[in-house]
PQR file with spaces between the fields and no chain letter, atoms N, CA, C, O and H, PARSE charges and radii, in Angstrom:
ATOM       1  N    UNK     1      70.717  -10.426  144.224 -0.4000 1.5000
ATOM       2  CA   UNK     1      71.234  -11.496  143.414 -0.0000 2.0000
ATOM       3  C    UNK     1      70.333  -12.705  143.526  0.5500 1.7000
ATOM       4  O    UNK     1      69.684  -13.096  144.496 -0.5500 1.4000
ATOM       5  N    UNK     2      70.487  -13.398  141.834 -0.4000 1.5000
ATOM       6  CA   UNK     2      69.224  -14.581  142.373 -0.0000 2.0000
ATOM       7  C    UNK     2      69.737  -15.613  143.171  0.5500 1.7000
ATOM       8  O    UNK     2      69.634  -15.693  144.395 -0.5500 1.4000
ATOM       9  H    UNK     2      71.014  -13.080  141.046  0.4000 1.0000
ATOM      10  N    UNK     3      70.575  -16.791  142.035 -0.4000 1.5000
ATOM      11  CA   UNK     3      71.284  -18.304  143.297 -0.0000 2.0000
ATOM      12  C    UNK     3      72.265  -18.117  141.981  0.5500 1.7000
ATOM      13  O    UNK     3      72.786  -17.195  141.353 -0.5500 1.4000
ATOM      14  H    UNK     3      70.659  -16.726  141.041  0.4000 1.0000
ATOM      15  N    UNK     4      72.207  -19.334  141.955 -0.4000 1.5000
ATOM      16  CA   UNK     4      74.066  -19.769  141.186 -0.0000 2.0000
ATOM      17  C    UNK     4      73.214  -20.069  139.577  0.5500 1.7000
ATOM      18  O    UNK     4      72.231  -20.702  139.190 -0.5500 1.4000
ATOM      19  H    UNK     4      71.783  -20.083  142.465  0.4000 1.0000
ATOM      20  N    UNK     5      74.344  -19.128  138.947 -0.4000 1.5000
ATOM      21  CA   UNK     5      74.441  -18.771  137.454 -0.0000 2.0000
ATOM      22  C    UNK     5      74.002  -17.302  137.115  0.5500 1.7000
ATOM      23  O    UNK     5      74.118  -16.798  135.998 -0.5500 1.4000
ATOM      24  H    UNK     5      75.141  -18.614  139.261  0.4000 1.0000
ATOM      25  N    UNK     6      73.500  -16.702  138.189 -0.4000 1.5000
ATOM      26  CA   UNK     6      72.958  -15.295  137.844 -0.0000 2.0000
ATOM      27  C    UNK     6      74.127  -14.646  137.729  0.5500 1.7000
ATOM      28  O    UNK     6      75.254  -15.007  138.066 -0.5500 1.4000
ATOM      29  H    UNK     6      73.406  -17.111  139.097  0.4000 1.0000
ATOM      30  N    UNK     7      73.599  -13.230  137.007 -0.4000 1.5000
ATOM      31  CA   UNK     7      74.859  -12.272  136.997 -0.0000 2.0000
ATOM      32  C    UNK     7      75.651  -11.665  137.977  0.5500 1.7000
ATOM      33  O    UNK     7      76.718  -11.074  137.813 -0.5500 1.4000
ATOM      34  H    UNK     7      72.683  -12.937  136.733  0.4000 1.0000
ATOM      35  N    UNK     8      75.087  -11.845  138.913 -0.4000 1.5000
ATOM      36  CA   UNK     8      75.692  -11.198  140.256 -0.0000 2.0000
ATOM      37  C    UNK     8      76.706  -12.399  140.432  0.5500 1.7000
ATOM      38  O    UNK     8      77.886  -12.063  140.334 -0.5500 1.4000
ATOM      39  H    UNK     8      74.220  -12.325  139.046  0.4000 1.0000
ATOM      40  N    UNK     9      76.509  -13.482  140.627 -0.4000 1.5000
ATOM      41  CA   UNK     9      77.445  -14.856  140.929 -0.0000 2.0000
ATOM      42  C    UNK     9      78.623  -15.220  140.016  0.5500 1.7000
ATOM      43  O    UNK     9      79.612  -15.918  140.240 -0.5500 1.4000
ATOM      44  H    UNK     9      75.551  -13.755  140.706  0.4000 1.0000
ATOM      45  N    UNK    10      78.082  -14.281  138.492 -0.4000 1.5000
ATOM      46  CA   UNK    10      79.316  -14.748  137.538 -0.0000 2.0000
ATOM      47  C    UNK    10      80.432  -13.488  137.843  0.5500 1.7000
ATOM      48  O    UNK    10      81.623  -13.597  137.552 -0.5500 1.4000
ATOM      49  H    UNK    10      77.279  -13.714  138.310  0.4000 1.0000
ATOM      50  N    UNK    11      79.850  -12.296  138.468 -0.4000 1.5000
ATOM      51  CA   UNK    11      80.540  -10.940  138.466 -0.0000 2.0000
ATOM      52  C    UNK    11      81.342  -11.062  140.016  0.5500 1.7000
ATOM      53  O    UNK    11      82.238  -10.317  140.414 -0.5500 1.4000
ATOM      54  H    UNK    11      78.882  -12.208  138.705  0.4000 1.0000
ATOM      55  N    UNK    12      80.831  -12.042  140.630 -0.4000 1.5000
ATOM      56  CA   UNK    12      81.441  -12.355  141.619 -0.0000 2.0000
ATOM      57  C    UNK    12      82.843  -13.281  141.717  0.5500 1.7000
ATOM      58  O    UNK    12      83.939  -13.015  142.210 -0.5500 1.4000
ATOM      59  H    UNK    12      80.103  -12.647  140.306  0.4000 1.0000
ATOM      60  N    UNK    13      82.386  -14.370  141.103 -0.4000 1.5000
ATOM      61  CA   UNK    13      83.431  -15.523  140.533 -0.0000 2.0000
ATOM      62  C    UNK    13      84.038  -14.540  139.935  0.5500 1.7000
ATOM      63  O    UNK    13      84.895  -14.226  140.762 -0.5500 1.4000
ATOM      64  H    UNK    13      81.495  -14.586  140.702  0.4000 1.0000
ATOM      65  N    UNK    14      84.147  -13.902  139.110 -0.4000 1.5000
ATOM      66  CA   UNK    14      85.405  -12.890  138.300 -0.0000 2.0000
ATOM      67  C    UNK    14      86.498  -12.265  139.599  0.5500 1.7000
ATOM      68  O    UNK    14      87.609  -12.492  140.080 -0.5500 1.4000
ATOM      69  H    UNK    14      83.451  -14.156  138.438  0.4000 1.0000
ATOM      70  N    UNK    15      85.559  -11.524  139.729 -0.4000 1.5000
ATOM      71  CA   UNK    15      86.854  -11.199  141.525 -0.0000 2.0000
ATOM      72  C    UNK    15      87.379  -11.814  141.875  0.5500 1.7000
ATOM      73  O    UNK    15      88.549  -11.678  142.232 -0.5500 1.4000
ATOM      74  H    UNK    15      84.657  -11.340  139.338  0.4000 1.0000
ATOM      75  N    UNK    16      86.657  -12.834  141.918 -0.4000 1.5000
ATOM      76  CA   UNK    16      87.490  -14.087  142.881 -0.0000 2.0000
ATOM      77  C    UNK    16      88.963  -14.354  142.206  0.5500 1.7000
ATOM      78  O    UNK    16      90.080  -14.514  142.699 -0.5500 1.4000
ATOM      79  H    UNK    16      85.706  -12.945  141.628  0.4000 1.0000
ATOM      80  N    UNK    17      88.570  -14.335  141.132 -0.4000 1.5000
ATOM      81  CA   UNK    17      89.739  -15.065  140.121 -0.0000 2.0000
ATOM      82  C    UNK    17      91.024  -13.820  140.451  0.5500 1.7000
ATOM      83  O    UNK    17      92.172  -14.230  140.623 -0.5500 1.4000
ATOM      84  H    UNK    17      87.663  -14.204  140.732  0.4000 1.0000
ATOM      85  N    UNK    18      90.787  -12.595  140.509 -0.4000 1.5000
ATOM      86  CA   UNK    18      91.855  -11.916  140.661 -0.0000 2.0000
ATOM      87  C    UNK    18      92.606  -11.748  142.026  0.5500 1.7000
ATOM      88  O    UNK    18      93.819  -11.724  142.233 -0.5500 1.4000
ATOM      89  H    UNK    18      89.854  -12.262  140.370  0.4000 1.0000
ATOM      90  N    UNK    19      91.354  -11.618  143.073 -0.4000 1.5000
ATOM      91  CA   UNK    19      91.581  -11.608  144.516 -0.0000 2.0000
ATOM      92  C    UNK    19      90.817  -12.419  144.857  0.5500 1.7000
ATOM      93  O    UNK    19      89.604  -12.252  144.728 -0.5500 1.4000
ATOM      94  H    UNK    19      90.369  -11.638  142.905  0.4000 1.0000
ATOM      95  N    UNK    20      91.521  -13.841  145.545 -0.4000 1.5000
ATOM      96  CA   UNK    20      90.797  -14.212  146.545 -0.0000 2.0000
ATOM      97  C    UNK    20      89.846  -13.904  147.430  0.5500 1.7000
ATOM      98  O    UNK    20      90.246  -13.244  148.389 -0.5500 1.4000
ATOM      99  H    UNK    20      92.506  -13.976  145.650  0.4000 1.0000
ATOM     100  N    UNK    21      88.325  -14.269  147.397 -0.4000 1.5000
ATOM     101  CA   UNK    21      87.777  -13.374  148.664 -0.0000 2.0000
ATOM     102  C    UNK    21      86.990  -12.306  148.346  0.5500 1.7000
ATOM     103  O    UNK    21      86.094  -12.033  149.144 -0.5500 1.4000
ATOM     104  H    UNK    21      88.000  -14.805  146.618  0.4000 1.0000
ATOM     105  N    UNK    22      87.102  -11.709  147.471 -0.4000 1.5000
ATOM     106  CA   UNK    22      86.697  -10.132  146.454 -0.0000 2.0000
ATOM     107  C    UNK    22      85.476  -10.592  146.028  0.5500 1.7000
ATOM     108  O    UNK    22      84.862   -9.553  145.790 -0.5500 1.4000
ATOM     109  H    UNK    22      87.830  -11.931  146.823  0.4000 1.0000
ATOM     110  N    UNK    23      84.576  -11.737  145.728 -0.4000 1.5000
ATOM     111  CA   UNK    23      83.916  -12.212  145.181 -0.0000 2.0000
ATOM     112  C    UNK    23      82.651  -12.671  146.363  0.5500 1.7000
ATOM     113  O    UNK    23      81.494  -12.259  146.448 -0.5500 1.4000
ATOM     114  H    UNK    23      85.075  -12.582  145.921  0.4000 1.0000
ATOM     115  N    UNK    24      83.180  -13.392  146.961 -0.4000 1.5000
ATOM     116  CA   UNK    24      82.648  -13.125  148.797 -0.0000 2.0000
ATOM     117  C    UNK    24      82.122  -11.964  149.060  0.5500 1.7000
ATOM     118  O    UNK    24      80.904  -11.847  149.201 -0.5500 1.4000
ATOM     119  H    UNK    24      84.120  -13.726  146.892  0.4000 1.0000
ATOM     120  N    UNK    25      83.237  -10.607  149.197 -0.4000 1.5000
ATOM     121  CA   UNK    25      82.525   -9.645  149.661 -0.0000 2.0000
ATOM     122  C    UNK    25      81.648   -8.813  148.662  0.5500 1.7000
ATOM     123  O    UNK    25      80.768   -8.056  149.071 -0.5500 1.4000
ATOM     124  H    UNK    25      84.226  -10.702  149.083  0.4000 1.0000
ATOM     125  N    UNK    26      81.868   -8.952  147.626 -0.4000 1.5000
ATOM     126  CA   UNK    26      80.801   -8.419  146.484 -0.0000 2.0000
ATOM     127  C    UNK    26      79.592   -8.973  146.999  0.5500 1.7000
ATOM     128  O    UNK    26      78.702   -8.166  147.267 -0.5500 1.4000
ATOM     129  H    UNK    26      82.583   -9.567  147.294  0.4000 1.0000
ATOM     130  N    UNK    27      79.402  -10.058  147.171 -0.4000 1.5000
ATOM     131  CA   UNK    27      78.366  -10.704  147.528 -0.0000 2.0000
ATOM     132  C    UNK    27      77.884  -10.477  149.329  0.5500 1.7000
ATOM     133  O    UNK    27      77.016  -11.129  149.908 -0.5500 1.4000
ATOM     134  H    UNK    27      80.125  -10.713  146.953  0.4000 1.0000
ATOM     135  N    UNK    28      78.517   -9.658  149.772 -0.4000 1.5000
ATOM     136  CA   UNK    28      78.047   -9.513  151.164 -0.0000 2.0000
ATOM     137  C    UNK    28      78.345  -10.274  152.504  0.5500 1.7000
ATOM     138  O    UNK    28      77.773   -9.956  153.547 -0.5500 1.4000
ATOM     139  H    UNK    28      79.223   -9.128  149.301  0.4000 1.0000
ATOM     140  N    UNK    29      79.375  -11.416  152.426 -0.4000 1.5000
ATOM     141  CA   UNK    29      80.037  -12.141  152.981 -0.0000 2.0000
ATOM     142  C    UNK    29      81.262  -11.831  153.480  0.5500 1.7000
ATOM     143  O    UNK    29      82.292  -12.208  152.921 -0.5500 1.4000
ATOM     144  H    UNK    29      79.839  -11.674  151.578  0.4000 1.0000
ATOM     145  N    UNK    30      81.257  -11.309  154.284 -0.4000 1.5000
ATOM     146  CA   UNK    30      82.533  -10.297  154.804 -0.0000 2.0000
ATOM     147  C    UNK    30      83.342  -11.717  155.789  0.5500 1.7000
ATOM     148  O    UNK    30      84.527  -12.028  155.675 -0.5500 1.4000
ATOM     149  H    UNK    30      80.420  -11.003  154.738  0.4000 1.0000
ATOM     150  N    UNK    31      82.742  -12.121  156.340 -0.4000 1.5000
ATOM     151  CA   UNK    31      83.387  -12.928  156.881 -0.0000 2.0000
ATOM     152  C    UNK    31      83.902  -14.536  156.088  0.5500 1.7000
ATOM     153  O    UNK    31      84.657  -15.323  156.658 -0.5500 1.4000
ATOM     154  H    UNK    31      81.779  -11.869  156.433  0.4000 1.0000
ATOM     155  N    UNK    32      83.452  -14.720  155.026 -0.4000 1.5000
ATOM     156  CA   UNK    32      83.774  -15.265  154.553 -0.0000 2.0000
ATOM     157  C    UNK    32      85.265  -14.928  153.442  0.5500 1.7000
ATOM     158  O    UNK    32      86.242  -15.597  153.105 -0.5500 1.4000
ATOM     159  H    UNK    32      82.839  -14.080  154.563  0.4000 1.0000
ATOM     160  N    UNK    33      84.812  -13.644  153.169 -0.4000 1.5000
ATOM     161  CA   UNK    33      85.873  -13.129  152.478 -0.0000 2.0000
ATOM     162  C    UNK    33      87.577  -12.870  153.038  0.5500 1.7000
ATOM     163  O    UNK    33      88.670  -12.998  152.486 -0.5500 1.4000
ATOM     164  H    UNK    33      84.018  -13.100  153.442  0.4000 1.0000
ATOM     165  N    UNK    34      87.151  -12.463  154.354 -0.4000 1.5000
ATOM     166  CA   UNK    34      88.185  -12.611  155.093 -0.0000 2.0000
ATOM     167  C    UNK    34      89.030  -14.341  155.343  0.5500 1.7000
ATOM     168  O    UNK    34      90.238  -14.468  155.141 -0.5500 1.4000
ATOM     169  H    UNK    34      86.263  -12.358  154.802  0.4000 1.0000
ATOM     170  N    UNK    35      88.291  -15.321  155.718 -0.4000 1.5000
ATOM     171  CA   UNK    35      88.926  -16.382  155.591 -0.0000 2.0000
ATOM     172  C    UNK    35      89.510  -16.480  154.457  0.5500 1.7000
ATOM     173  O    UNK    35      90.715  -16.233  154.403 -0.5500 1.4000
ATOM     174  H    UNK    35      87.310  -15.218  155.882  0.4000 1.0000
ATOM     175  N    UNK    36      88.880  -16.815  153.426 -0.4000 1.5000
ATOM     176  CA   UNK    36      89.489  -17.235  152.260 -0.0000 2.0000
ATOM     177  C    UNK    36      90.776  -16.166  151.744  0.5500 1.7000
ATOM     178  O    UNK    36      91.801  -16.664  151.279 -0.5500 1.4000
ATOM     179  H    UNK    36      87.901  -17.016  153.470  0.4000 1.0000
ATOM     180  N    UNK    37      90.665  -15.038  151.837 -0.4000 1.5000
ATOM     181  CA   UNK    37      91.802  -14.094  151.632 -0.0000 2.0000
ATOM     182  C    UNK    37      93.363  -14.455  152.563  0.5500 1.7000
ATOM     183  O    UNK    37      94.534  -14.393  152.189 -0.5500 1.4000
ATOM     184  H    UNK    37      89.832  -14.632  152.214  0.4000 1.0000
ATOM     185  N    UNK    38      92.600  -14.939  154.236 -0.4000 1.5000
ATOM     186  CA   UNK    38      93.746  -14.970  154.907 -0.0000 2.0000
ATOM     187  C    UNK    38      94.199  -16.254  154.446  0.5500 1.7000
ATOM     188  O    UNK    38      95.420  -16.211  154.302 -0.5500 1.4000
ATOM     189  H    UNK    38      91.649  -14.989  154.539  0.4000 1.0000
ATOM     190  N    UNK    39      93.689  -17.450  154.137 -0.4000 1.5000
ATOM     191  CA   UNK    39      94.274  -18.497  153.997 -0.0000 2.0000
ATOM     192  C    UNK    39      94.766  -18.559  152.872  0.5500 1.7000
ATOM     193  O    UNK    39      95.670  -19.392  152.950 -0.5500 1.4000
ATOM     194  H    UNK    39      92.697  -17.484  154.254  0.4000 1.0000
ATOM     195  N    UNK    40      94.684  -18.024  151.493 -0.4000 1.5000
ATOM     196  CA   UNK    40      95.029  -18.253  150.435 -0.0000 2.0000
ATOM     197  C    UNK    40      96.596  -17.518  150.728  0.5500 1.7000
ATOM     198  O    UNK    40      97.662  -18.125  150.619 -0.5500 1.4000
ATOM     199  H    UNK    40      93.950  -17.347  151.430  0.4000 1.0000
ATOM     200  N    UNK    41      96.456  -16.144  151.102 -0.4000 1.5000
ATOM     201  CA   UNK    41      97.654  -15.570  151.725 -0.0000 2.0000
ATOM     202  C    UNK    41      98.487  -16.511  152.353  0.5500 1.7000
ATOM     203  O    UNK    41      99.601  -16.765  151.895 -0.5500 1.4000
ATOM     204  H    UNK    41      95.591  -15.650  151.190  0.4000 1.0000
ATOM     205  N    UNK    42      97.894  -17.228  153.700 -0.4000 1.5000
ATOM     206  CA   UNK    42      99.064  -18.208  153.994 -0.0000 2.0000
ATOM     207  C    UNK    42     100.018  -19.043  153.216  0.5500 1.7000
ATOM     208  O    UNK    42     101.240  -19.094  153.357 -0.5500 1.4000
ATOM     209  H    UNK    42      96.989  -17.022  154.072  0.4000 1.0000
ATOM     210  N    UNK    43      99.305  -19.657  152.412 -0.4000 1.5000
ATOM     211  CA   UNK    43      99.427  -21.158  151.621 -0.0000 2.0000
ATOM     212  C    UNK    43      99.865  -20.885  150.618  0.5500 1.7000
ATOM     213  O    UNK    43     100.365  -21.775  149.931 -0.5500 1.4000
ATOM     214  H    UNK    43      98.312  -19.615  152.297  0.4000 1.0000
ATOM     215  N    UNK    44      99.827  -19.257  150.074 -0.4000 1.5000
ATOM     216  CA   UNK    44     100.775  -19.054  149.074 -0.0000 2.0000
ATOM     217  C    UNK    44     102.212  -19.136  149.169  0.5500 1.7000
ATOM     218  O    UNK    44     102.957  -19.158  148.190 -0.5500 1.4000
ATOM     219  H    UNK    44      99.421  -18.534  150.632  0.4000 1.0000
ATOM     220  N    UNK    45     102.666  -19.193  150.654 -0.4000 1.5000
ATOM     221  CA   UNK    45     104.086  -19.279  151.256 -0.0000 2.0000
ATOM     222  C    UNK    45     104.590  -20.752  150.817  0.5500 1.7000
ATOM     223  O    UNK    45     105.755  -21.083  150.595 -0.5500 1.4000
ATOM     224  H    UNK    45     102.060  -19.176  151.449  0.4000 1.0000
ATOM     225  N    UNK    46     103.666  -21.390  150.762 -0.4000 1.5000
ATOM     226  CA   UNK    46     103.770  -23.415  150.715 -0.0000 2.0000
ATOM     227  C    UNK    46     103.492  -23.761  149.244  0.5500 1.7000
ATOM     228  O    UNK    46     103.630  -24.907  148.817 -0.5500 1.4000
ATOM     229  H    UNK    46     102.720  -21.120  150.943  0.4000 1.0000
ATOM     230  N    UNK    47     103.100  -22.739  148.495 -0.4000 1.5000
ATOM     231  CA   UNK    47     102.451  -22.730  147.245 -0.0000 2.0000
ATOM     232  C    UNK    47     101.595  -23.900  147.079  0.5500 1.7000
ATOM     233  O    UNK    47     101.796  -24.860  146.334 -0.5500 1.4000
ATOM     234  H    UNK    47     102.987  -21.808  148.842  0.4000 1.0000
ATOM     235  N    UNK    48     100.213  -23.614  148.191 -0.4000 1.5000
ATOM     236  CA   UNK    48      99.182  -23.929  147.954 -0.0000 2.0000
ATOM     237  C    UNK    48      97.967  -23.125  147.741  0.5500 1.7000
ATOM     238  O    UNK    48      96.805  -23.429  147.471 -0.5500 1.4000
ATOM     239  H    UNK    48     100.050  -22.835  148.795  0.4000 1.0000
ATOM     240  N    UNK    49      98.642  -21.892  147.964 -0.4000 1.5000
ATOM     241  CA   UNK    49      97.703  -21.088  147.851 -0.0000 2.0000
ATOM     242  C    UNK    49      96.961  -21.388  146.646  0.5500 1.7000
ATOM     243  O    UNK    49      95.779  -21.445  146.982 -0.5500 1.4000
ATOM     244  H    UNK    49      99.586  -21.645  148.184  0.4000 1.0000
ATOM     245  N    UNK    50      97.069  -21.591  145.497 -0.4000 1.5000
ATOM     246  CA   UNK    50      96.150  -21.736  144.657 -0.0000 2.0000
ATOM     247  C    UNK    50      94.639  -22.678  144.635  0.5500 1.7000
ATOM     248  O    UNK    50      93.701  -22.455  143.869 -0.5500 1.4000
ATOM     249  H    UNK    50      98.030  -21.545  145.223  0.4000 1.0000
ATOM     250  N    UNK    51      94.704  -24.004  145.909 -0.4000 1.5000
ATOM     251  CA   UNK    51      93.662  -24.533  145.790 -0.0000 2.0000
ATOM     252  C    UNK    51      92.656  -23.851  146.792  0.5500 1.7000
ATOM     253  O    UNK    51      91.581  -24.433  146.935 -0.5500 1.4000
ATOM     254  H    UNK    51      95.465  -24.185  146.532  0.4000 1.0000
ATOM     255  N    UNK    52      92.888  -22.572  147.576 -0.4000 1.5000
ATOM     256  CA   UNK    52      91.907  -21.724  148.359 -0.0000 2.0000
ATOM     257  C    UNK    52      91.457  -20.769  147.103  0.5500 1.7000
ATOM     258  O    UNK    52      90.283  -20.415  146.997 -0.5500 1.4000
ATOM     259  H    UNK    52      93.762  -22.099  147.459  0.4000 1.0000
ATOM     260  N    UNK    53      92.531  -20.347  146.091 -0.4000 1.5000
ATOM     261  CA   UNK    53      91.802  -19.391  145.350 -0.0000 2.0000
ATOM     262  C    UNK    53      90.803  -19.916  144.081  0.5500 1.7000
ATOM     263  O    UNK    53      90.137  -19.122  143.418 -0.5500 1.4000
ATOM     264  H    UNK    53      93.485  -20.635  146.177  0.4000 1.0000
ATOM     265  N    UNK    54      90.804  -21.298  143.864 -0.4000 1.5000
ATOM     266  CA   UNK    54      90.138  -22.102  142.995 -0.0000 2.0000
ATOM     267  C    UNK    54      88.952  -22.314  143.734  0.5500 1.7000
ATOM     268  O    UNK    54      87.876  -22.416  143.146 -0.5500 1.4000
ATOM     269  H    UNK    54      91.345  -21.943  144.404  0.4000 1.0000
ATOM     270  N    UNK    55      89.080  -22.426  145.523 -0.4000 1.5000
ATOM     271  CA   UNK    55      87.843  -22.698  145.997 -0.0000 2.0000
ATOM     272  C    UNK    55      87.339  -21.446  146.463  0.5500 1.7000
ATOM     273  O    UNK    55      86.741  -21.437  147.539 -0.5500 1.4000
ATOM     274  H    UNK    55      89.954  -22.343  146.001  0.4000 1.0000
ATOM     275  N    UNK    56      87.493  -20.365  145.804 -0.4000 1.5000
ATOM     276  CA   UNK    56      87.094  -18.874  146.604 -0.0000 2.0000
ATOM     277  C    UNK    56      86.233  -18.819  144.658  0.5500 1.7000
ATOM     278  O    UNK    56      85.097  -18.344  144.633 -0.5500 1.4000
ATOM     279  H    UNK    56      87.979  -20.373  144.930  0.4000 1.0000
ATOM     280  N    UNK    57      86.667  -19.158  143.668 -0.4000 1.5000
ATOM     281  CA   UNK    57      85.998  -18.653  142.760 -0.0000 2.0000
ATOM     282  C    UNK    57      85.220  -20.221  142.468  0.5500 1.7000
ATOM     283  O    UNK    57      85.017  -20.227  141.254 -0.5500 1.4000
ATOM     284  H    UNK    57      87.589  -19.544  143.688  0.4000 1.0000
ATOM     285  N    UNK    58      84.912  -21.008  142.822 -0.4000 1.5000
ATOM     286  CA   UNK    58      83.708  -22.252  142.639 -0.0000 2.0000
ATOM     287  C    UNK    58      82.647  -21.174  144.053  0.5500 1.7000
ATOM     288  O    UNK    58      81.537  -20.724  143.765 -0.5500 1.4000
ATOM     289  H    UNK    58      85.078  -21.004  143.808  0.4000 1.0000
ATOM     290  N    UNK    59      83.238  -20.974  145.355 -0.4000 1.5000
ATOM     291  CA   UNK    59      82.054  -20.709  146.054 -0.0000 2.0000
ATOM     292  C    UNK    59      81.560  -19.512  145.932  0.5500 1.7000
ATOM     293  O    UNK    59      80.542  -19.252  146.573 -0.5500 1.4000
ATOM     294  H    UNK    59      84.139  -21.340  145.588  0.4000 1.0000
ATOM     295  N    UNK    60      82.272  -18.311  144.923 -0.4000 1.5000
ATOM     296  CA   UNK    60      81.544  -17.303  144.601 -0.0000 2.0000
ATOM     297  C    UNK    60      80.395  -17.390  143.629  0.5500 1.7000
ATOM     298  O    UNK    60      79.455  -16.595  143.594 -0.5500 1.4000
ATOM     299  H    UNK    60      83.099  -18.523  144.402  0.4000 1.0000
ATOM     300  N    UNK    61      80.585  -18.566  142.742 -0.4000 1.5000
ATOM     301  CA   UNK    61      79.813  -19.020  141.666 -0.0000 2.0000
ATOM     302  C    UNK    61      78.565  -19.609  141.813  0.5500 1.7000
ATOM     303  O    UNK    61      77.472  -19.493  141.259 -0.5500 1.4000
ATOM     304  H    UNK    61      81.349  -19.212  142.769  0.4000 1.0000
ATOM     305  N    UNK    62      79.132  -20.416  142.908 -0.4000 1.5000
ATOM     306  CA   UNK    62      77.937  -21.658  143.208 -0.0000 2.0000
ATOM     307  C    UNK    62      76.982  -21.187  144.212  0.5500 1.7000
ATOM     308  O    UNK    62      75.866  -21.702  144.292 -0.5500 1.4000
ATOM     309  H    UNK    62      80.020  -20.510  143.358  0.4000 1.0000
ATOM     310  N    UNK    63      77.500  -19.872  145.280 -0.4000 1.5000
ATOM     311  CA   UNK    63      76.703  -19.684  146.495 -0.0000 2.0000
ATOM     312  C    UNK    63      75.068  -19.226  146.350  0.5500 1.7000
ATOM     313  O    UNK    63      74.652  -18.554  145.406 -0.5500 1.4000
ATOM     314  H    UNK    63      78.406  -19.453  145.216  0.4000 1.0000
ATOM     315  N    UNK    64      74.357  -19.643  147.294 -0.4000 1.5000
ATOM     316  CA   UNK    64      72.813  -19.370  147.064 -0.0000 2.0000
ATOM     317  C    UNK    64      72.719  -18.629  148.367  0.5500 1.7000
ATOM     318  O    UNK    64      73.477  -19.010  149.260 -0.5500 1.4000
ATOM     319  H    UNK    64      74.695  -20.189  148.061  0.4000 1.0000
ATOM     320  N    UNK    65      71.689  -17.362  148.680 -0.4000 1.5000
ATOM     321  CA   UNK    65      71.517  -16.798  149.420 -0.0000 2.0000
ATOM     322  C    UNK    65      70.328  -17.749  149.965  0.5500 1.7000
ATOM     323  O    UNK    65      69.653  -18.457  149.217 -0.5500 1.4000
ATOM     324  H    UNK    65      71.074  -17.053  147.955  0.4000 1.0000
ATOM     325  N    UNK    66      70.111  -17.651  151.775 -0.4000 1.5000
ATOM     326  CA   UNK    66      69.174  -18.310  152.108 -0.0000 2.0000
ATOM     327  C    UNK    66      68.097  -18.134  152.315  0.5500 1.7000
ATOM     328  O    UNK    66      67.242  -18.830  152.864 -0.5500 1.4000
ATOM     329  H    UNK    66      70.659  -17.076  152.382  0.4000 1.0000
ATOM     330  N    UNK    67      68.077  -17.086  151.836 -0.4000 1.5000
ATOM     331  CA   UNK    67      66.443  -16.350  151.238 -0.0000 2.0000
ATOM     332  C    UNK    67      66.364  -15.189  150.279  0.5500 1.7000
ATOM     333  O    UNK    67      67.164  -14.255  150.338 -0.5500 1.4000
ATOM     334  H    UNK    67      68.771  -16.521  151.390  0.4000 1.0000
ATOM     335  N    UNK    68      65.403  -15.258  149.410 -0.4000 1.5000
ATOM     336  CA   UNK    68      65.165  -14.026  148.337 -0.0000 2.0000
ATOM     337  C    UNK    68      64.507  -13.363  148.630  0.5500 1.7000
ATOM     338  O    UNK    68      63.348  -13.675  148.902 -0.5500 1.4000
ATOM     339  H    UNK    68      64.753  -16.016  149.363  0.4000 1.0000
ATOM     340  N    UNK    69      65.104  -11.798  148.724 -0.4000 1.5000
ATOM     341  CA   UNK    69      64.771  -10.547  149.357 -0.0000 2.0000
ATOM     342  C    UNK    69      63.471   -9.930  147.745  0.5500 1.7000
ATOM     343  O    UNK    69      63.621   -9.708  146.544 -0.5500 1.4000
ATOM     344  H    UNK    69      66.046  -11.544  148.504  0.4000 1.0000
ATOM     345  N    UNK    70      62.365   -9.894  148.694 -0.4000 1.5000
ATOM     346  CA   UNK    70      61.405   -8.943  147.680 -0.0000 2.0000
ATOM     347  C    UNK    70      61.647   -7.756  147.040  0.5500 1.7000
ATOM     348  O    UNK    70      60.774   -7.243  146.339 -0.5500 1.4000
ATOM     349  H    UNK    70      62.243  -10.074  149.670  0.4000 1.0000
């Protein structure tokens, strides 16, 4: 994947939108995916969950890898 706007980042942000987190691990971020999944899970009890799953599909979108693999 290239950085933010490539197709991998928009196919990522799509996951996100359905599952929290899904978009993360498409992208290889397992541990990231896991936070955002468990917390959106929490906060859905408080019905906040929605501002973890708004910020699970901006950081699937926006994320840049910290180096480009040849």
């Amino acid at each position: 994947m290239s950085g933010q706007g490539s197709a991998g980042n928009v196919i990522a942000a799509l996951c996100s939108v359905f599952i929290p987190g899904l978009g993360q691990l498409t992208q290889g971020r397992l541990g990231m995916a896991i936070v955002q999944f468990c917390l959106a899970a929490i906060l859905w009890f408080f019905l906040l969950g929605w501002l973890i799953h708004l910020w699970s599909v901006i950081d699937a979108a926006t994320w840049k890898p910290k180096f480009e693999s040849v």
